[in-house]
C-alpha positions as CSV (number, residue, x, y, z in Angstrom):
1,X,-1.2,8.8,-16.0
2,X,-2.1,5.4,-14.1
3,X,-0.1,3.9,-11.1
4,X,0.2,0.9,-9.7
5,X,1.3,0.7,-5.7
6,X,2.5,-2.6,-4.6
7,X,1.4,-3.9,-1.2
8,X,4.1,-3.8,1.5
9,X,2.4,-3.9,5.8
10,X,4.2,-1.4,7.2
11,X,6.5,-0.5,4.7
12,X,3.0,1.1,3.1
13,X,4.2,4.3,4.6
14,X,6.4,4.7,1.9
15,X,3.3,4.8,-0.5
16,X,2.1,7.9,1.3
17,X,5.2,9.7,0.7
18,X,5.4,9.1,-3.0
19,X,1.6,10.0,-2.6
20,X,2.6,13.3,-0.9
21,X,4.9,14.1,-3.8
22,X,2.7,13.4,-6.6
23,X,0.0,15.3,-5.3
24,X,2.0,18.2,-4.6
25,X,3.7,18.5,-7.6
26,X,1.8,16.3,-10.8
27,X,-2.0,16.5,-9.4
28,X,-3.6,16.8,-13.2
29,X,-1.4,13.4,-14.0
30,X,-3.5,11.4,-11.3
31,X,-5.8,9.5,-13.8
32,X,-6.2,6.0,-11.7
33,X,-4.7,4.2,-9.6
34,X,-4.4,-0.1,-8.5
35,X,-2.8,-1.0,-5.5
36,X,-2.3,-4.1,-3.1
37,X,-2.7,-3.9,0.5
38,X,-1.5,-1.0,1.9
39,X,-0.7,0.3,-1.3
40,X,-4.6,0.3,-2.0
41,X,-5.0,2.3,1.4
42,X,-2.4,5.1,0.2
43,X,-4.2,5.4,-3.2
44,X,-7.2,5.4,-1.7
45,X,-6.6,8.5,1.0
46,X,-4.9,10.2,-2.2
47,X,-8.1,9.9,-4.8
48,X,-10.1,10.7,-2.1
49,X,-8.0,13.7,-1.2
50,X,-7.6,12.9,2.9
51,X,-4.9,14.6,4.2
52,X,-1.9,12.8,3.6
53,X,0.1,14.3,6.5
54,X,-2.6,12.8,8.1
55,X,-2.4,9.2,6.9
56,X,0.9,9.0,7.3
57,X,0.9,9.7,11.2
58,X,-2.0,6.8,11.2
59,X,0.8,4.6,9.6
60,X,2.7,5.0,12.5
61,X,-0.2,5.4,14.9
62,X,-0.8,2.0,13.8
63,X,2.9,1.1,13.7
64,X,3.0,2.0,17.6
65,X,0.2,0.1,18.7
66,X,1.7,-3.0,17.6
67,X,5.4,-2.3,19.3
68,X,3.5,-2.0,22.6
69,X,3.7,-5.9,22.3
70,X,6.2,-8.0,22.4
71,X,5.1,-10.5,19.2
72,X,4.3,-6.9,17.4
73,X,1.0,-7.5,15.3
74,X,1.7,-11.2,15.7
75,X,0.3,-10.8,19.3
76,X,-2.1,-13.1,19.6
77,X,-4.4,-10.6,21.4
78,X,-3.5,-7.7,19.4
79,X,-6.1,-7.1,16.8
80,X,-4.3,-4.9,13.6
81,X,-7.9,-5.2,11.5
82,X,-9.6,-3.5,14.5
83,X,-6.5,-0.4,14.5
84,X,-6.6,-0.4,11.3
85,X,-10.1,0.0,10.2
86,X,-10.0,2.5,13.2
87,X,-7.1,4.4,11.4
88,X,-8.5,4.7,8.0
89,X,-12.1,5.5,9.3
90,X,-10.7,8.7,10.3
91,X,-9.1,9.2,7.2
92,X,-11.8,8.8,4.7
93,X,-14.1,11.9,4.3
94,X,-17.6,10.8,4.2
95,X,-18.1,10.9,0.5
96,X,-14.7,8.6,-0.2
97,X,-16.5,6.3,-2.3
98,X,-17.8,8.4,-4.8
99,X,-14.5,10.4,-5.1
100,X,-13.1,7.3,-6.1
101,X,-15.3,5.4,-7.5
102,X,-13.8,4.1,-11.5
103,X,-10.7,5.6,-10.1
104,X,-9.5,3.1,-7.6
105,X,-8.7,-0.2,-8.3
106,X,-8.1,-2.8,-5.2
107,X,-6.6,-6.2,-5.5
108,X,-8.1,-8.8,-3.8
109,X,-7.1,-12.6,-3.5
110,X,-10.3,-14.9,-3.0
111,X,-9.8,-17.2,-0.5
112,X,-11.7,-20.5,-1.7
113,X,-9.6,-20.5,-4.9
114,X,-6.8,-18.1,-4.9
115,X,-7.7,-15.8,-7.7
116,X,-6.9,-12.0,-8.1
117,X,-10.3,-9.8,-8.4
118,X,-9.8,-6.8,-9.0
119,X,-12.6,-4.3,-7.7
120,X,-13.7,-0.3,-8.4
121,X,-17.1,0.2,-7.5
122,X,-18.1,1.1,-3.9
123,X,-21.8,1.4,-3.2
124,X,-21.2,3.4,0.3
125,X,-18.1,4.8,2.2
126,X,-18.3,1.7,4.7
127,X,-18.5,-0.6,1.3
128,X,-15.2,0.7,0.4
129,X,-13.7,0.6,4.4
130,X,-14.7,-3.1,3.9
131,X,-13.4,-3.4,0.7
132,X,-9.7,-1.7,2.1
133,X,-10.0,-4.6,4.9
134,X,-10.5,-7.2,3.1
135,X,-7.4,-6.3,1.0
136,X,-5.5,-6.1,3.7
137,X,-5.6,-9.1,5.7
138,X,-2.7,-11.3,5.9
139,X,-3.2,-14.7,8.0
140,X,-1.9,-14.7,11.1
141,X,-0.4,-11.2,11.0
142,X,-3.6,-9.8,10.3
143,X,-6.1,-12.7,12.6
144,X,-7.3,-15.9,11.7
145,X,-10.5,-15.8,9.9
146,X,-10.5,-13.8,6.8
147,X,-13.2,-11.2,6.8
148,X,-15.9,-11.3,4.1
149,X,-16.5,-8.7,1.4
150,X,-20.1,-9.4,-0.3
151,X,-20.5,-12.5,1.3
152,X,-17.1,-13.7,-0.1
153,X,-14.0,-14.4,2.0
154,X,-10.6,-12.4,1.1
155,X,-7.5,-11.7,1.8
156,X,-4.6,-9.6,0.9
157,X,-4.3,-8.5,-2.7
158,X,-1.0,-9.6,-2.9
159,X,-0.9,-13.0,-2.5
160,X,-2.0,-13.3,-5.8
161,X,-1.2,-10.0,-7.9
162,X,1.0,-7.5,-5.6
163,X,1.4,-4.8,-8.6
164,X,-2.0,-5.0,-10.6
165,X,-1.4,-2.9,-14.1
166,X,-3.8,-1.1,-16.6
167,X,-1.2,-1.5,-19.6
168,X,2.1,-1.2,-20.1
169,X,2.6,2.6,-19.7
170,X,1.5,1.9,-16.2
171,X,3.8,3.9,-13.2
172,X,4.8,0.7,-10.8
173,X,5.5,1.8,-7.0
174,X,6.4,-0.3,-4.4
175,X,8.8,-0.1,-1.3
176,X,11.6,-2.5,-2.3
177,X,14.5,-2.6,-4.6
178,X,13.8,-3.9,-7.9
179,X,12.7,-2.8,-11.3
180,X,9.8,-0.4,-10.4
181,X,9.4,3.3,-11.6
182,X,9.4,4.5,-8.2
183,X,11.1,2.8,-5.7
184,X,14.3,2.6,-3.0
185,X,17.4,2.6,-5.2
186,X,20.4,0.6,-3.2
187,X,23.8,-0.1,-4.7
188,X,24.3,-3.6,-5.9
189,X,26.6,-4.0,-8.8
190,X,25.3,-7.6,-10.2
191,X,21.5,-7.2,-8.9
192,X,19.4,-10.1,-9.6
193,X,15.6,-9.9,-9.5
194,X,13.1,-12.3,-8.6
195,X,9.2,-11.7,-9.6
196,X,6.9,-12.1,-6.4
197,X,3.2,-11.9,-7.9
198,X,4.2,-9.5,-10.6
199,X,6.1,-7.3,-8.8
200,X,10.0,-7.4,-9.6
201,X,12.2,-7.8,-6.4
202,X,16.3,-7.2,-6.2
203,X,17.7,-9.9,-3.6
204,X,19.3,-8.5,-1.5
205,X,20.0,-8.5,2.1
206,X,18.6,-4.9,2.1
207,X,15.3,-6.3,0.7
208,X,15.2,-9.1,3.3
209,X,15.4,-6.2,5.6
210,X,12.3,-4.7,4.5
211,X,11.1,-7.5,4.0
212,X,11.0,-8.4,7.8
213,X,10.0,-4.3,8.7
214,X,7.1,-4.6,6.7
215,X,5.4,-7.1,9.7
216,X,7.4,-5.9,12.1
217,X,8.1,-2.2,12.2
218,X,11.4,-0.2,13.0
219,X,11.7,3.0,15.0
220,X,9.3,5.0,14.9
221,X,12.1,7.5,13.0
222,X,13.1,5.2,11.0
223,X,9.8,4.5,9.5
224,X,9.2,8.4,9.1
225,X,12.2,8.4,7.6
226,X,11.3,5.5,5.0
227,X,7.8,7.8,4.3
228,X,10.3,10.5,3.3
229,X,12.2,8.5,0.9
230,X,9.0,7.7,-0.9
231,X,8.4,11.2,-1.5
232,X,11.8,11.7,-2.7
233,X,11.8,8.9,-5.3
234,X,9.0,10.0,-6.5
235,X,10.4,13.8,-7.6
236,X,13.5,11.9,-8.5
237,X,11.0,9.5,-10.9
238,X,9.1,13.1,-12.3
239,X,12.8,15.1,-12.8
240,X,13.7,11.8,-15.1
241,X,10.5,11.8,-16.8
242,X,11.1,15.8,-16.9
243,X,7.1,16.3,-15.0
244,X,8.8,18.5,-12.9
245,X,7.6,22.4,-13.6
């Protein structure tokens, strides 16, 4: 099976959850996997078989760090690129790339024109930190100067395809209401959805919620608890699909 996780700042915690569920119960199913932003970062530690425990106290290691401030990761002087490639250097066992190498697909917007590349060869492990970076940066959340992956400038994945697909059989995840295989499931009786670079959002004013937790983080509980939900949706998603042994 393929999968696609959406991008979503901190909100990526929920990523690792479904990541923790999959892993633990459908490892054989884990073919390849796309992902946006943090999304790529959760895929990535799960190809690459990093301890997912793990990444997720680096999602709120990271999630700390920025609440030490009172802007969050808007802090002018607070550099997220520089706790973040921090983070996932830890992460990443030394052979990373070739682990995942044809298996992980990163989304990547270039900056000069806007388009989506989409990337899944990685000549080194630091090729692939790079690459994670690069994927990653949002404007002003993330700095000021997008960084520059084989010479090229980048940003964040999702600004031009959040939920990148191999077909139509493709698994969506992402960490917002809306029409995804695996994601948060609220209770609106008349939902409409709204497509944000290919990735099917509910409005709501739950959604606008996350939406504003994904830059700047809740309680440090509340975001474990988000990371749980992940990994419940997903064994709801495999008891539907009847995966479940």
């Amino acid at each position: 099976m393929n999968f696609s996780f959406a991008g979503g700042g901190f909100l990526g915690i929920y990523h690792v959850g479904v990541a923790i569920g999959l892993k633990k119960h459908v490892p054989h199913l884990l073919n390849k996997i796309s992902g946006a932003s943090a999304g790529a970062i959760a895929a990535c530690c799960l190809l690459c078989d990093a301890s997912l425990e793990d990444t997720m106290n680096g999602v709120l290691h990271i999630a700390r760090e920025a609440q030490k401030h009172l802007l969050g990761a808007f802090t002018p002087h607070f550099d997220l690129q520089l706790v973040l490639l921090e983070t996932v250097e830890k992460l990443l066992p030394d052979d990373a790339h070739i682990r995942v190498n044809g298996k992980l697909h990163i989304s990547l917007t270039r900056v000069h024109d806007r388009k989506n590349v989409i990337i899944s060869q990685f000549d080194s492990r630091e090729d692939l930190l790079q690459a994670l970076l690069a994927a990653s940066f949002v404007p002003v959340f993330s700095g000021y100067l997008p960084p520059k992956y084989h010479g090229i400038r980048y940003m964040d994945g999702g600004f031009s395809d959040n939920l990148p697909m191999f077909d139509e059989d493709t698994i969506t995840v992402a960490p917002f209401c809306g029409e995804s295989d695996i994601c948060p499931r609220d209770s609106s009786l008349h939902p409409f959805h709204f497509n944000v670079t290919n990735m099917s959002v509910e409005l709501s004013a739950q959604n606008a919620y996350r939406i504003i937790r994904a830059f700047l983080p809740p309680k440090i509980e509340m975001l474990t608890k988000i990371g749980w939900q992940g990994r419940d949706d997903a064994l709801q998603f495999l008891r539907r699909r009847n995966l479940l042994k």
